[in-house]
N, CA, C and O of each residue as an XYZ file, in Angstrom:
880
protein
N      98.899     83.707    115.399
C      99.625     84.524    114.439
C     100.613     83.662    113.662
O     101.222     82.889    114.402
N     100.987     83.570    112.187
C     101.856     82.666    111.262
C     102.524     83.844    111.190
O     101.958     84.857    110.779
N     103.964     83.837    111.633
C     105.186     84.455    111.702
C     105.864     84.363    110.447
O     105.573     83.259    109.988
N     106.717     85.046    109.566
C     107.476     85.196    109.031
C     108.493     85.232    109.378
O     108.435     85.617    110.546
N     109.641     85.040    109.059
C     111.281     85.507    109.560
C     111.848     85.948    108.097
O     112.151     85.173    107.190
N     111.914     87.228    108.078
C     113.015     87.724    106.764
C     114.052     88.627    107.085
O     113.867     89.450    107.982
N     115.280     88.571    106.376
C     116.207     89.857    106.094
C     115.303     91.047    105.734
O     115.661     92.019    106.399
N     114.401     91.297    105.036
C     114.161     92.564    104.056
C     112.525     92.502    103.702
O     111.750     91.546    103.725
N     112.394     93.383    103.491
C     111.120     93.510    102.882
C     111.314     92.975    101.113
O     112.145     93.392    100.307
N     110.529     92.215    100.957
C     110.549     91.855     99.506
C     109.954     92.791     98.340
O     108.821     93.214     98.110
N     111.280     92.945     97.662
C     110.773     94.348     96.500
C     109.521     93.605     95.712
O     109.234     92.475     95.319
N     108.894     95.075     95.725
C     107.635     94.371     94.530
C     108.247     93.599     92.864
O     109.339     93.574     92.296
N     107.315     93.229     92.653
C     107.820     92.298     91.152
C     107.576     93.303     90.038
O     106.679     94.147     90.040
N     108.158     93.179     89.429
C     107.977     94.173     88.195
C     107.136     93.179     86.944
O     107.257     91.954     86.966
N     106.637     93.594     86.319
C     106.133     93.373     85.000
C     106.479     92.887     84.249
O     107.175     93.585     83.511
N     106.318     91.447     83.833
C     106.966     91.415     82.115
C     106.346     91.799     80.809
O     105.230     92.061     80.359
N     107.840     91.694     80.330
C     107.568     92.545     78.716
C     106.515     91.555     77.905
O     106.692     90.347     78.064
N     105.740     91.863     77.291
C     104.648     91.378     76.563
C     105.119     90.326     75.140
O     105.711     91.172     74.469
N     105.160     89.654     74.719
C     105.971     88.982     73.862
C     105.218     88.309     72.943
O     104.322     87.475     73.073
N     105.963     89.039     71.567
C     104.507     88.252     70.134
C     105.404     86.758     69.480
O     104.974     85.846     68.774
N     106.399     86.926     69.897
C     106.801     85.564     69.016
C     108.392     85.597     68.738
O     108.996     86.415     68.044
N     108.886     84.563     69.414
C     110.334     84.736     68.473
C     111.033     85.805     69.741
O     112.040     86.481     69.535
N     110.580     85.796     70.529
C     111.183     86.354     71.605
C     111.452     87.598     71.436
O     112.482     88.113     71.870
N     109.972     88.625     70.366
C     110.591     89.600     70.252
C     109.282     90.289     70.800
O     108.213     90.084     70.224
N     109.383     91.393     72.298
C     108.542     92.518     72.658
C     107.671     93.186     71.321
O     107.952     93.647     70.215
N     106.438     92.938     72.139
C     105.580     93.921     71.280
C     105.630     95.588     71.412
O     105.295     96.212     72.419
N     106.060     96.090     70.327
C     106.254     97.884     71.020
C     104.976     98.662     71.429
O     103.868     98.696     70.892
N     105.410     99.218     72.434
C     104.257    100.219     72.950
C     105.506    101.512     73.527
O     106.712    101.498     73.771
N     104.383    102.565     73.561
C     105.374    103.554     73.965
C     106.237    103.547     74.801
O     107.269    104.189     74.608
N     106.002    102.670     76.187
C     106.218    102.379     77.141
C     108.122    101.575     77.018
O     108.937    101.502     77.938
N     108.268    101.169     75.774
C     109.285     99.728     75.773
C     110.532    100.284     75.755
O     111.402     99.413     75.759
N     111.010    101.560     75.735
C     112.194    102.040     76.297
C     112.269    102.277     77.730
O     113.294    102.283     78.412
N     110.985    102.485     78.140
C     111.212    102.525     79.898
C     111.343    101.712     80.780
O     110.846    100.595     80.640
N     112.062    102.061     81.953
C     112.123    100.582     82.477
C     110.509     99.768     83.186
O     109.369    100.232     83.233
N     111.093     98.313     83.692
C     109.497     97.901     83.765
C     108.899     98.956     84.985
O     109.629     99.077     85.968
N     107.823     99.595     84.974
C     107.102     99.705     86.592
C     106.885     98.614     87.371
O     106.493     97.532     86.934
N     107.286     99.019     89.265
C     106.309     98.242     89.660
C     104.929     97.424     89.889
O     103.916     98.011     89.508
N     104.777     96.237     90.421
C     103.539     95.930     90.311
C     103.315     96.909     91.511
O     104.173     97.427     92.225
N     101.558     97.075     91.574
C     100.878     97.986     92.523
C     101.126     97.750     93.794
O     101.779     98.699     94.229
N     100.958     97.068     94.497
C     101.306     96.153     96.053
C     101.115     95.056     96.192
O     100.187     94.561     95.553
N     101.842     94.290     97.006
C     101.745     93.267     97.767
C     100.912     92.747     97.992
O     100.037     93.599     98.149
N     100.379     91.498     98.187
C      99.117     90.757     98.400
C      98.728     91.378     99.564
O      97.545     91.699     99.676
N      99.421     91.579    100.352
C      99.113     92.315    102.079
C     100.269     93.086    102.501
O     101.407     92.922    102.061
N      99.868     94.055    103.501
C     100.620     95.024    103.953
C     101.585     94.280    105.115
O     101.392     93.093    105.381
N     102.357     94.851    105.608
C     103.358     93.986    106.676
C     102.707     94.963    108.068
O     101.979     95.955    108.029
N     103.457     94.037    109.579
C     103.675     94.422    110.617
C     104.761     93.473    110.927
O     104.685     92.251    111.052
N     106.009     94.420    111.051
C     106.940     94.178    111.666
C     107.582     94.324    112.910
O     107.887     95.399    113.426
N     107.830     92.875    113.504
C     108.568     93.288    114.740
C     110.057     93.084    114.885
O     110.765     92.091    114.717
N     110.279     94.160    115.201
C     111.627     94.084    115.240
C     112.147     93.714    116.533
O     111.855     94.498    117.437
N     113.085     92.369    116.952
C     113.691     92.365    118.647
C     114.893     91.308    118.414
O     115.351     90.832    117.376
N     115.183     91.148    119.585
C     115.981     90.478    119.861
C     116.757     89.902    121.228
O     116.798     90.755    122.115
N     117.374     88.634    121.572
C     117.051     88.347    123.050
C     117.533     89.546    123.907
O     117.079     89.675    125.044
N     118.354     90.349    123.452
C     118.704     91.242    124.490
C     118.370     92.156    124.431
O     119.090     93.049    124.878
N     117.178     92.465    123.890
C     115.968     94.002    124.031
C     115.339     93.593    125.532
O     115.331     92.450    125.990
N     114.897     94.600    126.085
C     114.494     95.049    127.532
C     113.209     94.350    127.272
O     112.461     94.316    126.295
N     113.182     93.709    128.651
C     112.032     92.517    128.856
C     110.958     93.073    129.211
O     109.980     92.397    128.891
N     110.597     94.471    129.987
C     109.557     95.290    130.158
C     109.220     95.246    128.503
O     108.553     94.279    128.134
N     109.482     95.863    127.859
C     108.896     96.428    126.297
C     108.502     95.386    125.625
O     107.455     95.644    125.030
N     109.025     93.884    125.382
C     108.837     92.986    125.065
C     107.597     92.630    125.519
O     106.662     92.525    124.726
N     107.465     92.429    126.698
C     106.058     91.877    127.629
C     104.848     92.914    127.063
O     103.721     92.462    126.863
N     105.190     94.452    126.799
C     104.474     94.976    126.821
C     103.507     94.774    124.804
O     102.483     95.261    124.324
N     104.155     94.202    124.480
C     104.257     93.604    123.001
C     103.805     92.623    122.898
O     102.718     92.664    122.321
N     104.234     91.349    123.299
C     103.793     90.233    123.612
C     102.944     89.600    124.379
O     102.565     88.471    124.067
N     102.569     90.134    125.345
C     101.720     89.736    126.776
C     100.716     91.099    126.681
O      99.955     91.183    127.646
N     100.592     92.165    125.690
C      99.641     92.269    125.766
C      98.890     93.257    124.580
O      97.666     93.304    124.452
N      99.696     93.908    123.876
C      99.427     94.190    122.284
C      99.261     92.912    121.357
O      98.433     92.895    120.446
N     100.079     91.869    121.637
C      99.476     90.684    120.857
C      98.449     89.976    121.712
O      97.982     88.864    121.467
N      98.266     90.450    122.344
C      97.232     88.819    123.482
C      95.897     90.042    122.997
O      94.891     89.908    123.693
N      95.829     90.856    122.216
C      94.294     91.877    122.433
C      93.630     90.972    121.259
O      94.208     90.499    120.280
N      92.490     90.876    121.558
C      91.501     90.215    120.438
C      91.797     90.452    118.665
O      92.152     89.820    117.670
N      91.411     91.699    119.055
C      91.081     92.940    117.721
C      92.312     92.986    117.220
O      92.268     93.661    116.191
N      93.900     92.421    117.539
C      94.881     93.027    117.034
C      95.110     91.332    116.585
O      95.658     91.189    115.492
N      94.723     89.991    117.365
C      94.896     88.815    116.642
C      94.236     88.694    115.466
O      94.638     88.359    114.352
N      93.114     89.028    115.885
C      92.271     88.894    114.391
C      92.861     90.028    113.276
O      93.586     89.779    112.313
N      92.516     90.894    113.552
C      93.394     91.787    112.890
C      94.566     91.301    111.809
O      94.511     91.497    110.594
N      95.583     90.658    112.487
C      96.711     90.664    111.434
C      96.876     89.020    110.092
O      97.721     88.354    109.493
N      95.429     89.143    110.294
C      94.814     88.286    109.224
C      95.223     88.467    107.904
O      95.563     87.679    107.022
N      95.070     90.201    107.989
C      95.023     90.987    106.941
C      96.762     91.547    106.538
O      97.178     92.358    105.710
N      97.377     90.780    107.436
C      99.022     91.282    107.574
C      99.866     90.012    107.311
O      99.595     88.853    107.625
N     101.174     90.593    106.531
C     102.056     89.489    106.488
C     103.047     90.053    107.773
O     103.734     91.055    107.969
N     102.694     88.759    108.553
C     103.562     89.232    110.713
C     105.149     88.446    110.508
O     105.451     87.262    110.653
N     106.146     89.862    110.039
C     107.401     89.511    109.887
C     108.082     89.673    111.285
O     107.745     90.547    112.083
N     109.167     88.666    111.536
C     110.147     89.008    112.911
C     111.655     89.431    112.179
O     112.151     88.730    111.297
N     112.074     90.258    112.515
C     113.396     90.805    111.521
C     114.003     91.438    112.991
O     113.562     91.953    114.019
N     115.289     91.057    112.401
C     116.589     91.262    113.529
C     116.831     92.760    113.817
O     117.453     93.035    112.791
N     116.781     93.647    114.349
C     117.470     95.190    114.164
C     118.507     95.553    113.104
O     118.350     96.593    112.464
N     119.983     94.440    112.786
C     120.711     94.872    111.923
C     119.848     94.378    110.708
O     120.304     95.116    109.834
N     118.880     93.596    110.073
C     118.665     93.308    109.145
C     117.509     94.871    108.770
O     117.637     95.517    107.730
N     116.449     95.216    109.863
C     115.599     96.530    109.568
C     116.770     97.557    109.549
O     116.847     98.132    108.464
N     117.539     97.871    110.304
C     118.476     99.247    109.653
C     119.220     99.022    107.963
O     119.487     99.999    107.263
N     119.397     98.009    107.645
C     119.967     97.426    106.484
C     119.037     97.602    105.317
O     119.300     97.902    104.153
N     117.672     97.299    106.012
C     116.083     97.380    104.955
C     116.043     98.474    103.815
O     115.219     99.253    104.294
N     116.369     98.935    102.776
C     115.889    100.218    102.537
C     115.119    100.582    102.562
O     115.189    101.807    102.661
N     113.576     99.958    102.505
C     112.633    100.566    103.018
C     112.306    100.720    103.945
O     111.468    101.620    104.008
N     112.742     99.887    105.575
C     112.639    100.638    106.953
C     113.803    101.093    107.333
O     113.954    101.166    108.552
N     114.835    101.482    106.549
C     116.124    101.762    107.427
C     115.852    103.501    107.663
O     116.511    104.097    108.515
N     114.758    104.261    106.767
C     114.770    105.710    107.288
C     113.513    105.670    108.242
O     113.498    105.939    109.443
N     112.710    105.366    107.629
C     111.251    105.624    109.001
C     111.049    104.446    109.384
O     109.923    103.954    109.468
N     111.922    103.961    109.611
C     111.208    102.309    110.665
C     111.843    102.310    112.363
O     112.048    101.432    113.202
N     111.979    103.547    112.320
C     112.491    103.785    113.866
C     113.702    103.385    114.303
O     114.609    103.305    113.475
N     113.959    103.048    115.726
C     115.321    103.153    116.018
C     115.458    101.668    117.476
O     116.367    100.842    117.568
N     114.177    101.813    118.430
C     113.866    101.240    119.400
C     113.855    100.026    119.150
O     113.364     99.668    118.079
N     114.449     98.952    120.158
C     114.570     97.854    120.581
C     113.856     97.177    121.614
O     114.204     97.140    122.794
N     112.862     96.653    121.133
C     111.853     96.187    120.369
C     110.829     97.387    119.754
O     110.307     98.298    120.397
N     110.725     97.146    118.533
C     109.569     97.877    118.015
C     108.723     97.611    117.209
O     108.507     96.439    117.516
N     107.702     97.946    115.932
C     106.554     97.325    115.259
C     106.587     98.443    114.538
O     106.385     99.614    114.859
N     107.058     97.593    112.821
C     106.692     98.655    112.171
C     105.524     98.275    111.280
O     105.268     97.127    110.915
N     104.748     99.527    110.927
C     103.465     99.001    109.993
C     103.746     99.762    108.469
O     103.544    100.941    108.180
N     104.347     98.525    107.503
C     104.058     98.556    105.960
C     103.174     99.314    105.343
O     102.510     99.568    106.348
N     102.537     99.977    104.354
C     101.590     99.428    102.756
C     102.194     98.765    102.339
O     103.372     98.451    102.512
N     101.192     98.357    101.512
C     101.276     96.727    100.601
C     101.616     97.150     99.068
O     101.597     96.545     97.996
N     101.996     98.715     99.544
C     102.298     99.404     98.307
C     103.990     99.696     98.556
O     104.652     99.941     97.548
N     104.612     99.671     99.761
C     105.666     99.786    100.164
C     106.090    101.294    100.145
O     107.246    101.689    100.301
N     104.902    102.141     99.915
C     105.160    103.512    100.310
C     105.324    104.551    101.409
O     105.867    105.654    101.450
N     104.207    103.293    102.881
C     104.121    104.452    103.828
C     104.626    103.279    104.854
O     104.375    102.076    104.793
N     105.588    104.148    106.027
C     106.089    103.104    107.102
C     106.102    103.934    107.998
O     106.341    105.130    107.836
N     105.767    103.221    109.364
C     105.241    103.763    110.448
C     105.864    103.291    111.140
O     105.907    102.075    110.950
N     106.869    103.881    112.525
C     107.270    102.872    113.675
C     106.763    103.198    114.679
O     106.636    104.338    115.127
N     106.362    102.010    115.202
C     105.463    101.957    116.570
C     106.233    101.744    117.683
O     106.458    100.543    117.830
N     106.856    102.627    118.750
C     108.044    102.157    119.483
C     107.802    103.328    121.065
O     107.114    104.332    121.250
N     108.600    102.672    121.792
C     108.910    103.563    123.064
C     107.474    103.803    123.583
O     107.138    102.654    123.873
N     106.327    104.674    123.904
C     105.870    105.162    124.986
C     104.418    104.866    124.182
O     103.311    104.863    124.720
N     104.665    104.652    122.953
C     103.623    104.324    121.412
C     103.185    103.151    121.774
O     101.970    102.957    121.753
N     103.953    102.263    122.126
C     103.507    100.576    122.236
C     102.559    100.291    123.439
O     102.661     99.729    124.530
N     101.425    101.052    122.617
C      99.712    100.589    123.280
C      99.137     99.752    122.205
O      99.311     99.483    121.016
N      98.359     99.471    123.216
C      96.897     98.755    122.057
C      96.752     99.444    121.363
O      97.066     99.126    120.216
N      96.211    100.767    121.593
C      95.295    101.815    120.685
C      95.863    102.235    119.826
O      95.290    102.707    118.844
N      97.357    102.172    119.975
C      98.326    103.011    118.671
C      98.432    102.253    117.675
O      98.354    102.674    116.521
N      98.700    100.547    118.103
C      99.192     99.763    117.427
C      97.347     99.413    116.533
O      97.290     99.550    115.311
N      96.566     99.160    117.009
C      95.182     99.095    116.308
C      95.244    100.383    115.433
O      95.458    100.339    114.222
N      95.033    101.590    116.168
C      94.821    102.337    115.163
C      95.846    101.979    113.821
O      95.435    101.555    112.741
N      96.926    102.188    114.081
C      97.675    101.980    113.067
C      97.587    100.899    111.740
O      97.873    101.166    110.573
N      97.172     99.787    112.210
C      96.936     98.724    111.361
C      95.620     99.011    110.887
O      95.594     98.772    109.680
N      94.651     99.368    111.252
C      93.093     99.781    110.561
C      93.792    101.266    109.532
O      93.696    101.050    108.324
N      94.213    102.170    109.771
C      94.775    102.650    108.403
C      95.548    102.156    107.640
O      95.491    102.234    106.413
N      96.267    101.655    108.214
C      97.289    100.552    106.881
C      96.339     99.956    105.839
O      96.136    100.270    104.666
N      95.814     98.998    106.624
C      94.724     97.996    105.968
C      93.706     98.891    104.808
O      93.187     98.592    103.733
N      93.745    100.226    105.726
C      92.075    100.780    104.897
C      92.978    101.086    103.496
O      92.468    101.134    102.376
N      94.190    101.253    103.730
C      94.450    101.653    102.232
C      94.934    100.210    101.366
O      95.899    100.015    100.627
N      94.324     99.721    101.608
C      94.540     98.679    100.750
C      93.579     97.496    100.388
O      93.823     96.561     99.626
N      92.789     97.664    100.878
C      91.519     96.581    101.345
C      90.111     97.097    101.004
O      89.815     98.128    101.606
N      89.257     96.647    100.240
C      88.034     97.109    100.630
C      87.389     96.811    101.381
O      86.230     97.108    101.091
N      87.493     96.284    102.394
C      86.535     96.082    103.344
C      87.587     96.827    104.622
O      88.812     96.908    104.703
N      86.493     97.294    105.516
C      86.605     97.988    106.656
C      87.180     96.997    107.898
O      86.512     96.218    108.577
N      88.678     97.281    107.984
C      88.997     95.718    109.060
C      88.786     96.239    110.520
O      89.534     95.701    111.337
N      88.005     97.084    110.969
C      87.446     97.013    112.309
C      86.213     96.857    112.316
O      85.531     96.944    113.337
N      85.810     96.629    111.271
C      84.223     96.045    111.168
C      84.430     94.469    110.711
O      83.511     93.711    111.020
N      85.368     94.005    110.123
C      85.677     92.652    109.949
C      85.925     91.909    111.436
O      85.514     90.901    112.010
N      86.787     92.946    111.693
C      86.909     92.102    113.136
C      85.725     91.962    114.292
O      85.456     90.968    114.967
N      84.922     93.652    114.311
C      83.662     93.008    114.746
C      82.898     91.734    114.877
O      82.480     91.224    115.917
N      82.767     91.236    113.461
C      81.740     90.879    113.190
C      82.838     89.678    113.317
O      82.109     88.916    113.952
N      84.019     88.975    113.182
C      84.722     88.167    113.492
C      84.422     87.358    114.705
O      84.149     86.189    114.979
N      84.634     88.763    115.453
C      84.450     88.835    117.039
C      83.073     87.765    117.325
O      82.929     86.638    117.799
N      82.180     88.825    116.742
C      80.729     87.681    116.963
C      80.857     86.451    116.561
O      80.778     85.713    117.543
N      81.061     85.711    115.334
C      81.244     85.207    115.022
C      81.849     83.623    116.132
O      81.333     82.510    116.041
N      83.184     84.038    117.225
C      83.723     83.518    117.615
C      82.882     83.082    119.193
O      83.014     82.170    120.010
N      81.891     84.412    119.048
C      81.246     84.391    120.032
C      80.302     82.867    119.729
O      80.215     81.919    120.510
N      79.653     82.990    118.343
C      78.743     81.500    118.142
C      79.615     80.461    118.648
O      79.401     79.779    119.650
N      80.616     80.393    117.876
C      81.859     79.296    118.178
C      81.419     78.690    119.653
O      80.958     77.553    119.753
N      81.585     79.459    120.648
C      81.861     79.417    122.283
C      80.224     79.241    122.259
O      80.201     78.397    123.155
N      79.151     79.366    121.987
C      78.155     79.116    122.654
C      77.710     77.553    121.761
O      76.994     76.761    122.374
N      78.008     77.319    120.833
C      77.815     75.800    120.278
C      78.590     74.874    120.918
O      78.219     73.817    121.428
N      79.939     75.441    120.846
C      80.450     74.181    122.029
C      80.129     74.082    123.191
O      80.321     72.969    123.678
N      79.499     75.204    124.144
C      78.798     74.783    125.455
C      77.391     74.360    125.468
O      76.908     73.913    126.508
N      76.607     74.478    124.256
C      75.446     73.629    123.919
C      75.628     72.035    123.655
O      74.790     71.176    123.926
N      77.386     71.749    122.846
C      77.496     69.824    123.104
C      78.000     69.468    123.665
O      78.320     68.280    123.618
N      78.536     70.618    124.901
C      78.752     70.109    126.339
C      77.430     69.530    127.277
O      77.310     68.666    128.146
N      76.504     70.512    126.592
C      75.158     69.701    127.641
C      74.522     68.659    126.740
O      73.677     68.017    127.363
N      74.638     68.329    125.627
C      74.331     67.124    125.271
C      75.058     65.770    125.314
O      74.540     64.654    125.346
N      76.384     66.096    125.308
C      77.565     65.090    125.296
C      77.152     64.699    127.344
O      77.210     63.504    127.632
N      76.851     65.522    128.322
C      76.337     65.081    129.502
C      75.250     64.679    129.557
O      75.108     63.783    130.389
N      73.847     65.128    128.682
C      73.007     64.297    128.866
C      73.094     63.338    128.501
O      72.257     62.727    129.166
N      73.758     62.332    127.544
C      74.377     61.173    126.571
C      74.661     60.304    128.016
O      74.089     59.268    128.355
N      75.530     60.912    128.627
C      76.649     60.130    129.584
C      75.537     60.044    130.872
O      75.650     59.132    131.692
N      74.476     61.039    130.989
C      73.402     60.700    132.255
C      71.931     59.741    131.909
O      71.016     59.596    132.720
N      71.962     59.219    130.685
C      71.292     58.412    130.217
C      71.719     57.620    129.584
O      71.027     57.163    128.674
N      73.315     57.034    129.859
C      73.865     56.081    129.525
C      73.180     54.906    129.774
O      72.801     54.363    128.737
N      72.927     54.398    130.674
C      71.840     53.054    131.069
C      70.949     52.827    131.217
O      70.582     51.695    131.532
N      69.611     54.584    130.926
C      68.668     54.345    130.383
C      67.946     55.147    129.254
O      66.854     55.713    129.206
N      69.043     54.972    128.298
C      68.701     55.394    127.130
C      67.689     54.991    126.351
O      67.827     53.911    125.775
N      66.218     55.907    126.121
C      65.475     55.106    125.476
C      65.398     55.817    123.981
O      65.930     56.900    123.739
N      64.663     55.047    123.030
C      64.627     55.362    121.652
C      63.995     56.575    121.246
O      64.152     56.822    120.050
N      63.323     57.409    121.899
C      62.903     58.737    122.137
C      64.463     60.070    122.262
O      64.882     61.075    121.687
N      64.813     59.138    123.450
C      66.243     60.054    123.921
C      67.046     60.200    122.931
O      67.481     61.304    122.602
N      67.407     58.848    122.196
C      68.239     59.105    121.427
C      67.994     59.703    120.265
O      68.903     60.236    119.628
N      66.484     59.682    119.768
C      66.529     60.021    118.263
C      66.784     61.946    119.266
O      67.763     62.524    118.796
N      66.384     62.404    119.898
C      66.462     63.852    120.404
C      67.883     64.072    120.772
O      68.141     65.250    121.023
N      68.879     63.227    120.868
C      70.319     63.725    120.838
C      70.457     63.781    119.809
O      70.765     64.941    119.535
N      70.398     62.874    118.524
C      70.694     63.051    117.427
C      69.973     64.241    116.627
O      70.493     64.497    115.541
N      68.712     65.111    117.041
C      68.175     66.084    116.228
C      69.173     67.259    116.792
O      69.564     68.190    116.089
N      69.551     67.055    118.280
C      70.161     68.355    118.904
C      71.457     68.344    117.706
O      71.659     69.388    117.086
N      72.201     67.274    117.460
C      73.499     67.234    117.650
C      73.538     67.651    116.196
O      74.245     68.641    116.007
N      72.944     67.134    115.096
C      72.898     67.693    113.485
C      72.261     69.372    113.415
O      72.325     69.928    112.319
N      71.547     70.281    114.815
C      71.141     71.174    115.027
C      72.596     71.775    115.381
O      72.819     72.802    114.741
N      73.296     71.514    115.960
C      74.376     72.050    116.044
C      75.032     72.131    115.017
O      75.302     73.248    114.574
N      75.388     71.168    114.477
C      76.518     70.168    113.245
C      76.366     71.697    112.201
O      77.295     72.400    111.802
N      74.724     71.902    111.931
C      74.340     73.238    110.758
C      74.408     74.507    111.414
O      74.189     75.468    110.678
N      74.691     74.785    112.778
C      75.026     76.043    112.968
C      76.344     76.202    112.852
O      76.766     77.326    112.581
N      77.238     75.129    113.032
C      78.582     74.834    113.062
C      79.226     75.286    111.876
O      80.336     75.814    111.944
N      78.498     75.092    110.555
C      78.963     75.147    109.213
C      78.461     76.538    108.595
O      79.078     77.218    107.774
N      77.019     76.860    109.248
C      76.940     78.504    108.762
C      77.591     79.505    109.709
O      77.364     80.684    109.439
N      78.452     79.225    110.899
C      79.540     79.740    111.655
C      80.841     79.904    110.690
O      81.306     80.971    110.289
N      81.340     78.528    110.399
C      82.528     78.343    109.561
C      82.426     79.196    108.077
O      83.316     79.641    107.352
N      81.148     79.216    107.977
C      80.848     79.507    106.554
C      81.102     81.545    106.468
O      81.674     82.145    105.558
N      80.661     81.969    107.328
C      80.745     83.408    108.102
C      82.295     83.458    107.999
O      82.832     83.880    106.975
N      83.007     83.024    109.071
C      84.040     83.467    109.184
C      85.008     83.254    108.286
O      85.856     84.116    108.515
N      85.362     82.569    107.370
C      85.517     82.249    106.071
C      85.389     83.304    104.824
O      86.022     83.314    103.769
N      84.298     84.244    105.318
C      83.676     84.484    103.935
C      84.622     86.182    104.281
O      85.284     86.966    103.601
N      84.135     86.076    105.856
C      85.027     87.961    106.963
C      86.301     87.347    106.216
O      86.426     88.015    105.190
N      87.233     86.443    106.268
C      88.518     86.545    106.296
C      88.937     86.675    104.772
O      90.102     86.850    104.414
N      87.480     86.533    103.627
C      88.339     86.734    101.931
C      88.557     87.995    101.862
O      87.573     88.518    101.338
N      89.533     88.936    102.186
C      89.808     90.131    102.034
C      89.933     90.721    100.483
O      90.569     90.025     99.692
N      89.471     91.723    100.102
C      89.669     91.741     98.763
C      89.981     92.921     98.948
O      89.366     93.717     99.658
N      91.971     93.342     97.683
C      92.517     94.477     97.381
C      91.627     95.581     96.337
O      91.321     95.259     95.189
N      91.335     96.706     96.847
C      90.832     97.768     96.530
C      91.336     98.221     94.400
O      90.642     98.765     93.540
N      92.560     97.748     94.338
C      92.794     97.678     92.909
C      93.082     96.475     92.623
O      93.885     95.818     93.285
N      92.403     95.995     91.506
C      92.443     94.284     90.959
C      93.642     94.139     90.281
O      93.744     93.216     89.474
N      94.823     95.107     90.526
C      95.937     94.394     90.269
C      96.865     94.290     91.033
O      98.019     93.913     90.828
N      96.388     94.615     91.897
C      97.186     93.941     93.756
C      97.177     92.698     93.514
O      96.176     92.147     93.056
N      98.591     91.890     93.856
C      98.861     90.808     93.736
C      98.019     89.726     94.738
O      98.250     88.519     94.674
């Protein structure tokens, strides 16, 4: 997981004024109003909120094992994973009303900065905290991130069976160290470039699961 540390949720960017020359706005009906926001955020947040003297049960139960779940590492691929102090989230205006109250807790963003969820007290399961982030995500993402992670999943699964396939070649190498003949070797070298190309249409897969693309093309 690549952690963030912020005070605040970062306000969306607003728009600039359109400009023909001479530093003077082109009029549209729009040019007395103020700018709108942009649509959302490149990605939605999950925030944790703690600190050293939050209760070490709840923590563990967060750390040791809502983050240690597969589906919720892969998962926050699709998330910017902020750590924010309690006085800085009550301070937040956007989590200081629904971002809960509990020490330690997880709140889940849109990337639109409209909907906030706190995940806290008797909530801090796997299942709440997954569910939660697969609706976050769905509103913002076109692709389905519990089917991303599926197929992630597999994915990681090739990973683990190629490296225990040049575990048995890297031993046959080392058990025909002194009588390696020119047969043997050209057949390590077909195994090992047999791997080398599953290796790269592996990389090439998981690469392609992780280009997430925002549901409106003017998501940042």
């Amino acid at each position: 997981m690549r952690w963030e540390t912020l005070d605040a949720i970062p306000a969306l960017e607003t728009a600039a004024p359109v400009v023909t020359g001479e530093g003077v706005s082109a009029p549209t009906p729009e040019s007395a109003a103020p700018a709108k926001s942009a649509m959302s955020a490149d990605k939605p947040y999950v925030v944790y909120v703690t600190d050293p003297g939050a209760d070490a049960k709840a923590i563990d139960a967060i750390e040791k094992v809502i983050f240690d779940d597969d589906r919720i590492q892969l998962g926050t691929k699709a998330f910017h994973m902020v750590r924010m102090t309690p006085e800085a989230a009550t301070a937040d205006p956007i989590l200081k009303e629904k971002g809960g109250k509990e020490i330690p807790r997880l709140i889940l963003v849109t990337a639109d900065l409209k909907s906030v969820k706190a995940v806290e007290g008797n909530a801090l399961k796997v299942s709440e905290v997954w569910s939660g982030m697969k609706a976050v995500a769905g509103r913002h993402y076109k692709q389905d991130l519990d089917t991303v992670v599926k197929e992630l999943l597999s994915v990681l699964g090739e990973f683990d069976k190629i490296a225990k396939a040049r575990t048995v070649v890297d031993e046959k190498e080392k058990r025909l160290a002194d009588k390696m003949t020119p047969a043997d070797q050209k057949d390590l070298e077909a195994k090992r470039a047999e791997l080398d190309a599953k290796q790269k249409k592996a990389e090439a897969q998981r690469d392609k699961l992780l280009e997430l693309k925002a549901k409106d093309a003017k998501a940042a």
